[in-house]
Structures are given as structure tokens and as C-alpha cells.
PDB file of N, CA, C and O in Angstrom:
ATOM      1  N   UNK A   1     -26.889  17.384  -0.133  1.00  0.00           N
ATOM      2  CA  UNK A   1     -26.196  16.679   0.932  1.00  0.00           C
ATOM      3  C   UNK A   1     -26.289  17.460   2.243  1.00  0.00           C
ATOM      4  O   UNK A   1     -26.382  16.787   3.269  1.00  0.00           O
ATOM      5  N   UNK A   2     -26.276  18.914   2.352  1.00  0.00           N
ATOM      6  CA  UNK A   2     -26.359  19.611   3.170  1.00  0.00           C
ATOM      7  C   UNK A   2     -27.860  19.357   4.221  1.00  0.00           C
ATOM      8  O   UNK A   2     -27.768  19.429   5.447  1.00  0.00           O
ATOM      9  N   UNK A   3     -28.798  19.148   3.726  1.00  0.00           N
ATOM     10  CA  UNK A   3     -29.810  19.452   3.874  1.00  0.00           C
ATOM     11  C   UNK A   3     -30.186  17.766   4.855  1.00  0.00           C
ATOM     12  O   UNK A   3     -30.811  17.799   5.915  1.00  0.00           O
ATOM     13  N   UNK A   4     -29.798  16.771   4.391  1.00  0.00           N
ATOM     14  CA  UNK A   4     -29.396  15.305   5.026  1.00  0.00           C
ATOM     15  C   UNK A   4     -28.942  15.883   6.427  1.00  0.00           C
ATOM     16  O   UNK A   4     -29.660  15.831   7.426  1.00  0.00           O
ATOM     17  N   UNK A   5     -27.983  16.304   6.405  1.00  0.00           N
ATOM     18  CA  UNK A   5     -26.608  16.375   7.500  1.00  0.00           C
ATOM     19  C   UNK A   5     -27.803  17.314   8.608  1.00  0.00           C
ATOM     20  O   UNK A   5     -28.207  16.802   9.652  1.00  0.00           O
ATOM     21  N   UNK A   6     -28.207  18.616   8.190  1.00  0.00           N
ATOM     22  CA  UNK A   6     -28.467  19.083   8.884  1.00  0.00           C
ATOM     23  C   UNK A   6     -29.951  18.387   9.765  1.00  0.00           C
ATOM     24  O   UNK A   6     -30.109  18.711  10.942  1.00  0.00           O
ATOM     25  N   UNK A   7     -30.987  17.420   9.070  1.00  0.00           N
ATOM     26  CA  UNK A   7     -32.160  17.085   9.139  1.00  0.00           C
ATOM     27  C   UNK A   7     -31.166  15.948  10.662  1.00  0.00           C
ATOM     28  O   UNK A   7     -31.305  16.004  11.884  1.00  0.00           O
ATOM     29  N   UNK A   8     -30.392  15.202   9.930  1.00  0.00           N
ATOM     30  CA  UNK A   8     -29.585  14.378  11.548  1.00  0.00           C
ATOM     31  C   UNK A   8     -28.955  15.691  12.737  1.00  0.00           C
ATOM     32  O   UNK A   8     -29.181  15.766  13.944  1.00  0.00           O
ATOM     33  N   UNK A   9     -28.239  16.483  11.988  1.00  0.00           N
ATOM     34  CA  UNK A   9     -27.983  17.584  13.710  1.00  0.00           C
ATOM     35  C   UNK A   9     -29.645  17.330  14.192  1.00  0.00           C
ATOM     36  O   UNK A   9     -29.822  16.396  14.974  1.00  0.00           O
ATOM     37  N   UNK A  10     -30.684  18.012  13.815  1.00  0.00           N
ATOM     38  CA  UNK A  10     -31.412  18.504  14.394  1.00  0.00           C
ATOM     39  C   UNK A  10     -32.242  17.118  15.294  1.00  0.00           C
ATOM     40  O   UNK A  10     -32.910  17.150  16.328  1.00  0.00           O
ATOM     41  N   UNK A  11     -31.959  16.266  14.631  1.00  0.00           N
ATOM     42  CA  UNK A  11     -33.273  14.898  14.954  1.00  0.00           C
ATOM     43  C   UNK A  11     -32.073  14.096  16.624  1.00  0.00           C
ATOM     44  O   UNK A  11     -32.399  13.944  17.801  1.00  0.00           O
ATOM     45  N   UNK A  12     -31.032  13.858  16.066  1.00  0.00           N
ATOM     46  CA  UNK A  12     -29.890  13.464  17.358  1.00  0.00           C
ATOM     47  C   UNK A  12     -29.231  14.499  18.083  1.00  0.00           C
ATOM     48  O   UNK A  12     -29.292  14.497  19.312  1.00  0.00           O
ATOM     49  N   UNK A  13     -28.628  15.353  17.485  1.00  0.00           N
ATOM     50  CA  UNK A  13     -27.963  16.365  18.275  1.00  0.00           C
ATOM     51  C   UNK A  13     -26.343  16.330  17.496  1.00  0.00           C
ATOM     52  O   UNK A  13     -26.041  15.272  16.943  1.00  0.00           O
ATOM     53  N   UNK A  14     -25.430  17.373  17.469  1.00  0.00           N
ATOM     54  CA  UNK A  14     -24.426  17.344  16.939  1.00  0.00           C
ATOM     55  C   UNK A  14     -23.266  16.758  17.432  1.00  0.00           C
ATOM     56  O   UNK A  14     -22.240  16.843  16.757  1.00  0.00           O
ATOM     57  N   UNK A  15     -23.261  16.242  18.382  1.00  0.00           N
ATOM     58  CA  UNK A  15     -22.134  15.400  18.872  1.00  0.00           C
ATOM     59  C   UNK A  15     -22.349  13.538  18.728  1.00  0.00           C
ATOM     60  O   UNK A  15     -21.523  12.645  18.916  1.00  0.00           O
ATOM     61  N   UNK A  16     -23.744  13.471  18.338  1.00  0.00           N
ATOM     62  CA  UNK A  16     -23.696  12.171  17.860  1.00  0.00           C
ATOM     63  C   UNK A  16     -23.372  12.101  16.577  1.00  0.00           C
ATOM     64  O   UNK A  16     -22.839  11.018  16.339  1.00  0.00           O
ATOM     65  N   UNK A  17     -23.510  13.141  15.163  1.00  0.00           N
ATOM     66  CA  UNK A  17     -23.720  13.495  14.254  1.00  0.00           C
ATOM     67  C   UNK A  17     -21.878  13.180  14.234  1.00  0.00           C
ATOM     68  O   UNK A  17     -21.325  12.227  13.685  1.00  0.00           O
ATOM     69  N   UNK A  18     -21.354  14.071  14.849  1.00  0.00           N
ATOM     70  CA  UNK A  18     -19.493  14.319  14.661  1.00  0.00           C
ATOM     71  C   UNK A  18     -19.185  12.656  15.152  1.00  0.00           C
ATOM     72  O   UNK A  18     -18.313  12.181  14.424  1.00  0.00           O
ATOM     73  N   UNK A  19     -19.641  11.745  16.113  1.00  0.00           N
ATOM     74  CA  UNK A  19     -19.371  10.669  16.444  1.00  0.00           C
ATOM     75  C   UNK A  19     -19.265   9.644  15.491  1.00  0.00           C
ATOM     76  O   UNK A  19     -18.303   8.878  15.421  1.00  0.00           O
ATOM     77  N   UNK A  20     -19.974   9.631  14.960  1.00  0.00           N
ATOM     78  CA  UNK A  20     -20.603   9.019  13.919  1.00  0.00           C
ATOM     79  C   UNK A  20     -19.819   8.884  12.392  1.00  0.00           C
ATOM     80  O   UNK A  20     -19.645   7.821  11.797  1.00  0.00           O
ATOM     81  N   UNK A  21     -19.424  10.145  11.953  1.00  0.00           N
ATOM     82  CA  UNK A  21     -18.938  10.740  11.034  1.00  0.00           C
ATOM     83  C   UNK A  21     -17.149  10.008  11.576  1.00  0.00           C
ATOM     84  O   UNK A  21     -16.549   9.108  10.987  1.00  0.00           O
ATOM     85  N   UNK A  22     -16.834  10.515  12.420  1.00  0.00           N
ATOM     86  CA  UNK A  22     -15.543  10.123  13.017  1.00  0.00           C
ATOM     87  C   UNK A  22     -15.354   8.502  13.351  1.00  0.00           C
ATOM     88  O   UNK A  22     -14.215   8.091  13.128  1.00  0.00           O
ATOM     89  N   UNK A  23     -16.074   7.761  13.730  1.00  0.00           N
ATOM     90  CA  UNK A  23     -16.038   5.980  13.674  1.00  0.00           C
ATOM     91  C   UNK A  23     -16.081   6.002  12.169  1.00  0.00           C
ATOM     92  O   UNK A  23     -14.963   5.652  11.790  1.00  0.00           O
ATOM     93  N   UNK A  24     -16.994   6.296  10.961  1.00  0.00           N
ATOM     94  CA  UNK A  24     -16.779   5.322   9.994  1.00  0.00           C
ATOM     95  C   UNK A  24     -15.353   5.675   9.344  1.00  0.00           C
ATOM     96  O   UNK A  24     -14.741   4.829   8.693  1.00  0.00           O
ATOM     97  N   UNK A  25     -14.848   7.000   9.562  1.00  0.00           N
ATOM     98  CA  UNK A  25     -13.966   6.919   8.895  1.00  0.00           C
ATOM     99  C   UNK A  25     -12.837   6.440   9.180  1.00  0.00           C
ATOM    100  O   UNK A  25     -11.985   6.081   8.368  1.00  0.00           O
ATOM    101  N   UNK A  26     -12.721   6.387  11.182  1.00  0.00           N
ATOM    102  CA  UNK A  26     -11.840   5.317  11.649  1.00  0.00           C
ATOM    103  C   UNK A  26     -12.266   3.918  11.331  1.00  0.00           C
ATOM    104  O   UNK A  26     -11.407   3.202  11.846  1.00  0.00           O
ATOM    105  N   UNK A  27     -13.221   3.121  10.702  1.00  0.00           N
ATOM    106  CA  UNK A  27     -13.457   2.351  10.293  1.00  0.00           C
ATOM    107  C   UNK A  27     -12.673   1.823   9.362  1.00  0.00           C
ATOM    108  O   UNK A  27     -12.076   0.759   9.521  1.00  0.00           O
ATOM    109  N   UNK A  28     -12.618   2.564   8.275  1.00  0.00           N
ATOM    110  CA  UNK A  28     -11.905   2.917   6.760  1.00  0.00           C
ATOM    111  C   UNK A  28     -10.670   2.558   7.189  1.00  0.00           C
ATOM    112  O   UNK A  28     -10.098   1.544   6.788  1.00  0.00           O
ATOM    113  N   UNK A  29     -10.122   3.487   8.149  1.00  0.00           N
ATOM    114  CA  UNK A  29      -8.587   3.597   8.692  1.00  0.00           C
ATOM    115  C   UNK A  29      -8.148   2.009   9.209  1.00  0.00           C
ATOM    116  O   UNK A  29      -7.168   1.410   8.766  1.00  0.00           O
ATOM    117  N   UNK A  30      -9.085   1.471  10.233  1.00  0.00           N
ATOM    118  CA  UNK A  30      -8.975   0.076  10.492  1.00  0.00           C
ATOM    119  C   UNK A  30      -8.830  -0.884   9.728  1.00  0.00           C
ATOM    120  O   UNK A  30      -7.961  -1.730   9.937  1.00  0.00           O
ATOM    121  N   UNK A  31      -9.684  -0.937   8.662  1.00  0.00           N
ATOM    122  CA  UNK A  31      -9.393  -1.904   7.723  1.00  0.00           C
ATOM    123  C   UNK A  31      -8.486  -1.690   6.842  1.00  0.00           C
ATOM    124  O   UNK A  31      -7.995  -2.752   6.457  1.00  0.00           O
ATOM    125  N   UNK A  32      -8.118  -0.922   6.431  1.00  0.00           N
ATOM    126  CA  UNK A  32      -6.727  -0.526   5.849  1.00  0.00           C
ATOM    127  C   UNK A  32      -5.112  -1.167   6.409  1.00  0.00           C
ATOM    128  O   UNK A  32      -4.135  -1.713   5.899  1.00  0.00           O
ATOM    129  N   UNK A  33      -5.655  -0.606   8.068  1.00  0.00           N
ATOM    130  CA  UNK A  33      -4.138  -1.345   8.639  1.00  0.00           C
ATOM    131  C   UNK A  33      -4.290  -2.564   8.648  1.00  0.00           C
ATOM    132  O   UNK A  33      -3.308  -3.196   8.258  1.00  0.00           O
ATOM    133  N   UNK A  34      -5.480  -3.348   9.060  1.00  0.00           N
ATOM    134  CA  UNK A  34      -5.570  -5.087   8.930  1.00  0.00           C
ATOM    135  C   UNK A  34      -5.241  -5.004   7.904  1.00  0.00           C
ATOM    136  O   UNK A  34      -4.053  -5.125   8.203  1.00  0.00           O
ATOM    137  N   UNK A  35      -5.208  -4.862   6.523  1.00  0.00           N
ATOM    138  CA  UNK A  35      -5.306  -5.565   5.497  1.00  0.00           C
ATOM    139  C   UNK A  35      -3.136  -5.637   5.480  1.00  0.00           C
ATOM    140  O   UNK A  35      -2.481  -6.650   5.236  1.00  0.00           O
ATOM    141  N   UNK A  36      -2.665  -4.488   5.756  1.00  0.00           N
ATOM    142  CA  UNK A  36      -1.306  -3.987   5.977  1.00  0.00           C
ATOM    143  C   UNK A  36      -0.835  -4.662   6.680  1.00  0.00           C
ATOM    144  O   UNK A  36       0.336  -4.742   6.309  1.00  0.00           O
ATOM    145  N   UNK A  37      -0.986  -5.301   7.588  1.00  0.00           N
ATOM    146  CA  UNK A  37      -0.321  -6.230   9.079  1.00  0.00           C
ATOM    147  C   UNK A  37      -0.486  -7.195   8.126  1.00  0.00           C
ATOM    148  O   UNK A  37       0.531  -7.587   7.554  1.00  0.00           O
ATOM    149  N   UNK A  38      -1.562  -7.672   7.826  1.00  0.00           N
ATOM    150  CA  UNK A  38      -1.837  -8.969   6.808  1.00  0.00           C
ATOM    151  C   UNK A  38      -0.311  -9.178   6.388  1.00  0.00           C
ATOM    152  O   UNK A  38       0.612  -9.815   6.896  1.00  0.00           O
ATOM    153  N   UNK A  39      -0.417  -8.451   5.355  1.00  0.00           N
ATOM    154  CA  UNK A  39       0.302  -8.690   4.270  1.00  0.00           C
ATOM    155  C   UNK A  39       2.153  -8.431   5.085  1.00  0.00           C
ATOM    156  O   UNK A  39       3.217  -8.950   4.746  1.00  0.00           O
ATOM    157  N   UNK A  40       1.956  -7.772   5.826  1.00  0.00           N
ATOM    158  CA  UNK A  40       3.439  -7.897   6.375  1.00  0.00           C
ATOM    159  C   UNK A  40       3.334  -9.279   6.828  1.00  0.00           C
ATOM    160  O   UNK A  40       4.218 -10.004   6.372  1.00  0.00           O
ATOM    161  N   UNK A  41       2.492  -9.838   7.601  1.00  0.00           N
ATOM    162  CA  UNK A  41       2.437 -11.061   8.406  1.00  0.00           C
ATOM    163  C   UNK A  41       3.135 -11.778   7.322  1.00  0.00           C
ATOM    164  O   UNK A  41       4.222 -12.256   7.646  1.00  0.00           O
ATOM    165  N   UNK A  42       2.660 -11.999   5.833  1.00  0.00           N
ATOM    166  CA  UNK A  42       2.798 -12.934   5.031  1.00  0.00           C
ATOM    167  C   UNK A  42       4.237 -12.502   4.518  1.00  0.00           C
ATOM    168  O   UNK A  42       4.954 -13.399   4.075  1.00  0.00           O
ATOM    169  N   UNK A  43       4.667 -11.332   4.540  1.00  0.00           N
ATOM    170  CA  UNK A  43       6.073 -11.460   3.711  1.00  0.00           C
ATOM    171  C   UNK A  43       7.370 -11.649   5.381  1.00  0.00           C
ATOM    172  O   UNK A  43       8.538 -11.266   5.307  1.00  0.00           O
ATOM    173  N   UNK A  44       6.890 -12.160   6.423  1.00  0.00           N
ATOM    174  CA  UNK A  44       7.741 -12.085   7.046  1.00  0.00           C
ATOM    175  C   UNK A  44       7.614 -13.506   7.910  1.00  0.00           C
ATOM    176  O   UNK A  44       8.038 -13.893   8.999  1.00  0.00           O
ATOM    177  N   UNK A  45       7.010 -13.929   7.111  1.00  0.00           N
ATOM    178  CA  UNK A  45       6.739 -15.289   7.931  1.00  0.00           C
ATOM    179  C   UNK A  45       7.948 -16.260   6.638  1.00  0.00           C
ATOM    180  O   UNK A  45       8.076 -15.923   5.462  1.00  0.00           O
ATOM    181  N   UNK A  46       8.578 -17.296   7.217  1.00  0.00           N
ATOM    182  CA  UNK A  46       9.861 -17.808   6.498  1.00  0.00           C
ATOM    183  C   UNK A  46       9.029 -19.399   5.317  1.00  0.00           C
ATOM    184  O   UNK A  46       8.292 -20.384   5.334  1.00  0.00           O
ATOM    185  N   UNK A  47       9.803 -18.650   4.594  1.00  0.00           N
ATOM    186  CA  UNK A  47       9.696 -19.331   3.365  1.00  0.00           C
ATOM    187  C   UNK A  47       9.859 -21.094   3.251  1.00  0.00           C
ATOM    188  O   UNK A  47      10.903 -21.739   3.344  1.00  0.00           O
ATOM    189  N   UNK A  48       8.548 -21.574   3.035  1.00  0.00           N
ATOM    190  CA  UNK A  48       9.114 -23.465   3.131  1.00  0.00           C
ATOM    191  C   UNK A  48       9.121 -23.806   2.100  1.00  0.00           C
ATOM    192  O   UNK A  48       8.082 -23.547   1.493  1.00  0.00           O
ATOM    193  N   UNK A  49       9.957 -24.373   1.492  1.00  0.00           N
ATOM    194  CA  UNK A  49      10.100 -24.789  -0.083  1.00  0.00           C
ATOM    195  C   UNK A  49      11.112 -25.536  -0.228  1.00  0.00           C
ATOM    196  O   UNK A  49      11.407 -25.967  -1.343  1.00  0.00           O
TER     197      UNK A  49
END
């Protein structure tokens, strides 16, 4: 895995490398809270029955 990581520092440069690395995992983080708002949306929206 090391050897990946370093072949991208060298080919882009290391601040696209950290950019990169840092969006997908705010990615992860994003879809996590949508899925969370979701589901609040649904337990707070009033009951028709």
C-alpha cells in the first residue's frame, strides 16, 4: 500500500495526495449525516392515521 501512496506523492504532488484523501473521507462523513437528517426528518414529521 505504501508503495501506491508514494508512486501518487511523486506523479501529483502531496497536497493533492492529502486533498484527496481528506474529500473521500468527508464524503463518508456526508453521507452518513444525510442518511441521519433522513431519518430524523421521518420520525418528526406527524403521524396520519
Amino acid at each position: 500500500m505504501e508503495e501506491p501512496i508514494m508512486t501518487a506523492i511523486s506523479s501529483v504532488g502531496f497536497p493533492i495526495v492529502i486533498t484527496f484523501y481528506l474529500l473521500t473521507r468527508f464524503e463518508k462523513s456526508m453521507d452518513r449525516l444525510t442518511c441521519e437528517i433522513s431519518t430524523l426528518i421521518q420520525e418528526l414529521r406527524p403521524k396520519t392515521a
